[in-house]
C-alpha positions in Angstrom: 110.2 200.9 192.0 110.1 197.5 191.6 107.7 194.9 193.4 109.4 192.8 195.1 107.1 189.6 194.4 107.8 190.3 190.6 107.5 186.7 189.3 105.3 188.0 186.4 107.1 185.5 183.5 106.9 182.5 184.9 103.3 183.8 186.4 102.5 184.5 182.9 103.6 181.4 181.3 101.7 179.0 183.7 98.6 181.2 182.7 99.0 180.4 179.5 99.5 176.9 180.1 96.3 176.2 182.1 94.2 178.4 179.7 95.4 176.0 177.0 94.4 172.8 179.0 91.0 174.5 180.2 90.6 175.1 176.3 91.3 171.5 175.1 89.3 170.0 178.0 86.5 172.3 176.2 86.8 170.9 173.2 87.7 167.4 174.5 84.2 167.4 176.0 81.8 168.7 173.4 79.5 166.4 172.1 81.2 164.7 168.7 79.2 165.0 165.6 78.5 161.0 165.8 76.5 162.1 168.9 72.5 161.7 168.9 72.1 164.8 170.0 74.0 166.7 167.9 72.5 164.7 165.0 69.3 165.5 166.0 70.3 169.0 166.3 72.2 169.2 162.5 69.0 167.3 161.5 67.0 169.8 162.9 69.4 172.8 161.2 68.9 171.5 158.2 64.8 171.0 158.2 65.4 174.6 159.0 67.2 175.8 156.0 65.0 173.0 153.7 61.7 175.4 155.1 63.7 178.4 154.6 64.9 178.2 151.3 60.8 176.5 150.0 59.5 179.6 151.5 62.4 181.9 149.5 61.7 179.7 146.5 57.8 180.4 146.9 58.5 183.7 146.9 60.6 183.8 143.8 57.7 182.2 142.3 55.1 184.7 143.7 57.4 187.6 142.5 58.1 185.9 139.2 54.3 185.5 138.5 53.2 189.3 139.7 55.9 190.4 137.1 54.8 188.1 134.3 51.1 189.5 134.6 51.9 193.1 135.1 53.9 192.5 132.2 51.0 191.1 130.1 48.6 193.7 131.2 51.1 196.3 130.1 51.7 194.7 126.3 48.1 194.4 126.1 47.8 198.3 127.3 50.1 199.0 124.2 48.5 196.7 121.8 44.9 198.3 122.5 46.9 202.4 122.3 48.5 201.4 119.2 45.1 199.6 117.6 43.7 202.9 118.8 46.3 205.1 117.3 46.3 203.0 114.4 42.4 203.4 114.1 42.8 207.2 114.2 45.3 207.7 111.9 43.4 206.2 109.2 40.0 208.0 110.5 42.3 211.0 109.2 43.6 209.6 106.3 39.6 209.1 105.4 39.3 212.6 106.1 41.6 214.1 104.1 40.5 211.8 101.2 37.2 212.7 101.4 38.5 216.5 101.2 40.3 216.3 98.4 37.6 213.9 96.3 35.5 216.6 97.7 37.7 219.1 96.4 37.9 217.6 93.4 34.4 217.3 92.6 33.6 221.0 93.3 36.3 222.1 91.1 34.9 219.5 88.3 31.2 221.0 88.7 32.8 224.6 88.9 34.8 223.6 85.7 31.8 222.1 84.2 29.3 225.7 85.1 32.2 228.0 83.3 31.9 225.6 79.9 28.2 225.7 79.9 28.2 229.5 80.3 30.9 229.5 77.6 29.1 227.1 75.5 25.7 229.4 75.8 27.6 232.7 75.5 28.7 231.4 71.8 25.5 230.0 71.0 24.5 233.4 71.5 27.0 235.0 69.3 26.4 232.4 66.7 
């Protein structure tokens, strides 16, 4: 079942043909880049991205400067809990010296008690 107006190559091929000069004409009459327009509008583009990338540079700054002070706070957070632990450890270290001279001491006056009881036990005998 063929149409009988079945032309459809040639049909086709003149398509393609006027698409292709409706497509150059296009191009042929967009504004050129040495256009005032389109200068203004690249100029414009490019004040744009200038804005665009001072405002992402601002940023990088503002992030930059928020890490660099939570990163002071937290060193001085670990200086002051390591002074702190530092400061304790040698409160016990003081402590358990002054046990043990403690310790010491008593056994000395415990040692010294049992030779004066020895001492006066033979100065009784004697």
């Amino acid at each position: 079942m063929r149409r009988s107006n079945d032309n459809g190559f040639a049909e086709r091929r003149n398509a393609a043909a006027e698409a292709k000069r409706e497509l150059l004409a296009k191009f042929a009459s967009a504004p050129k880049s040495a256009d005032p327009g389109m200068q203004e509008r690249l100029a414009a583009r490019d004040a744009v991205i200038r804005a665009r990338e001072a405002r992402r540079a601002e940023r990088e700054a503002l992030k930059t400067e928020e890490n660099q002070r939570i990163l002071a706070a937290a060193a001085a957070m670990a200086a002051a809990a390591e002074a702190e632990e530092k400061a304790e450890a040698e409160s016990r270290q003081a402590e358990i010296a002054d046990r043990v001279s403690r310790g010491v001491a008593d056994e000395a006056a415990r040692k010294a008690e049992r030779d004066r009881r020895y001492a006066a036990r033979k100065a009784r005998q004697a």
